[in-house]
C-alpha positions, -999 to +999 in steps of 0.1 A: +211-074-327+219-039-317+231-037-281+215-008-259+250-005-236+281-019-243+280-030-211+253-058-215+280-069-251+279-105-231+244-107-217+230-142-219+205-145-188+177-129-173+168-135-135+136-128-110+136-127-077+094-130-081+093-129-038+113-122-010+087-147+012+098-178+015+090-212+038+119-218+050+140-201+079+173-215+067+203-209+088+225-211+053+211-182+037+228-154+020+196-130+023+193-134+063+160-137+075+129-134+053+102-134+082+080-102+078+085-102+039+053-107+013+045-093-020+058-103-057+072-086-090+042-079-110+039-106-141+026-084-165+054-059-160+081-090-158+072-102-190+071-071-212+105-065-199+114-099-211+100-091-248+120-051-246+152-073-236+149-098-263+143-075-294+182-064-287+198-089-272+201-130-277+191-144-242+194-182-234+183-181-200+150-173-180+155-177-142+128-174-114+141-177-078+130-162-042+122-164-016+101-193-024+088-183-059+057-212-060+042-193-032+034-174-060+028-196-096+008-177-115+035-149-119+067-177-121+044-195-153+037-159-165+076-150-170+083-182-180+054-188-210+067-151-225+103-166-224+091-201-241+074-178-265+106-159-271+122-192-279+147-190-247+165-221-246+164-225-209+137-215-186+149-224-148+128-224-114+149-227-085+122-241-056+125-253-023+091-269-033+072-265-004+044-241-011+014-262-003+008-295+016-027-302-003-021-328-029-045-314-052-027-276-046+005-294-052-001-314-087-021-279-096+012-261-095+028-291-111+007-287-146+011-250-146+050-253-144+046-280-172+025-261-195+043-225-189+071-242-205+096-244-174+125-271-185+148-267-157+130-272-123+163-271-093+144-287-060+165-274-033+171-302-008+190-304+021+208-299+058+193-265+061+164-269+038+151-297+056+159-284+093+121-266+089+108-277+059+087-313+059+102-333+036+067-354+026+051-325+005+085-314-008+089-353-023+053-353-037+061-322-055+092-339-067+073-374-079+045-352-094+072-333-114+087-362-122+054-380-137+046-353-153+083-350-176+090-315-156+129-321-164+135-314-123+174-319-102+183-320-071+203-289-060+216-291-025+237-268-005+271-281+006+289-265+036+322-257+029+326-276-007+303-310-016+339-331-004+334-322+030+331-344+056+306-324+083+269-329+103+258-303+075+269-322+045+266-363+060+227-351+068+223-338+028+236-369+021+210-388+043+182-369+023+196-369-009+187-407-006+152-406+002+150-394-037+168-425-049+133-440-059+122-414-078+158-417-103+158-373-098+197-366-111+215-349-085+230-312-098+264-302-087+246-275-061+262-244-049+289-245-017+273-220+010+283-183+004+296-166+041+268-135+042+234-135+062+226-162+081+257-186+075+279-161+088+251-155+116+248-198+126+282-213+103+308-187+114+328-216+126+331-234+089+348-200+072+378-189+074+376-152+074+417-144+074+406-155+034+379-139+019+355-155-001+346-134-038+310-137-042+300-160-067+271-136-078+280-108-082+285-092-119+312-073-134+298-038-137+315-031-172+302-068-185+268-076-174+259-110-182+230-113-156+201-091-157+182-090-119+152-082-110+140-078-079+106-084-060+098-043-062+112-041-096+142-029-088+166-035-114+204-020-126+200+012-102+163+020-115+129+004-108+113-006-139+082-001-124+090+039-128+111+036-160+112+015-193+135-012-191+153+002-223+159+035-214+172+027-177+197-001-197+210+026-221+212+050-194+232+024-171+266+035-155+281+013-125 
């Protein structure tokens, strides 16, 4: 395929951020606080982008995120029907399912992920997570998944690396547990990234005399991870404002 930029030579994956609202107020979080925040990346303009990506370049990976994206479903099932389309091999949700506590709402949300074509659903469970979030609607989600053949993991946040003995850690392992009887495998998670709120509440677990790189952020001169963000915000341009393809040919770090 021909390649737009040189700089996208290795590109393999494309994520959303489809909101910055989210239900949980997790002291671990790398954005900070998302109180105040609403709205979501438009679907139809999410998938077109998709489709203008594809026709150059050989993507393997769709990835919806937030925020909590299944506050809104419509536009997560939107992006990821256009990538199942496309043929994309993998087509992730990363959730902290808890969007609804109405059964009925909840096994809704369930069929759309399943017929949208979603084969990677990442339940984020944990510590932090679970400090605000009820953990009953978050494990119906889960067993409804589940039933349905949603291929779904647990990915939990570990505080300083999954080894760890800490409150933080012991307490993910407590939950973790509570999943046992619906046989969910357990993904290696992500170890907590010292920005926002874990430098704000989990100061004391870093040592800042040796800084951490970040784990996602891209090399300018070899993008492999297109981002979107909630306003359309994407590789210095809004692709609300400009076509996708002309603000990836015209992109300098």
């Amino acid at each position: 395929m021909r390649e737009v930029n040189y700089r996208f030579r290795n590109l393999k994956k494309i994520e959303f951020t489809v909101t910055p609202a989210c239900t949980g107020k997790c002291r671990h979080c790398s954005e900070g606080d998302h109180e105040g925040f609403s709205g979501h990346i438009d679907a139809d303009i999410a998938a077109e982008a998709i489709k203008k990506i594809c026709a150059y370049y050989s993507i393997k990976t769709v990835m919806t995120f937030g925020g909590e994206p299944l506050l809104y479903p419509d536009v997560v099932c939107a992006i990821h029907k256009t990538a199942a389309g496309l043929g994309i091999e993998k087509r992730q949700v990363i959730t902290n399912g808890y969007f609804s506590k109405d059964p009925e709402r909840i096994g809704s949300v369930v069929g759309a992920l399943k017929n949208s074509g979603v084969n990677d659903l990442l339940l984020s469970v944990d510590a932090f997570h679970q400090e605000h979030i009820p953990l009953e609607p978050v494990f119906d989600f889960a067993k409804k998944a589940a039933e349905a053949g949603v291929p779904i993991r647990l990915q939990p946040a570990w505080l300083v690396s999954r080894e760890d003995s800490n409150p933080y850690n012991n307490r993910t392992w407590e939950i973790i547990r509570q999943f046992e009887p619906l046989h969910i495998s357990l993904n290696q998670g992500n170890v907590v990234f010292p920005a926002g709120n874990a430098l704000k509440y989990l100061r004391e677990y870093f040592d800042e005399s040796a800084p951490v790189p970040n784990p996602y952020e891209e090399d300018p001169e070899d993008v492999k991870t297109i981002s979107f963000g909630p306003d359309g915000s994407v590789l210095n341009g809004s692709v609300y404002q400009t076509d996708i393809l002309e603000i990836m040919e015209r992109y300098e770090p």
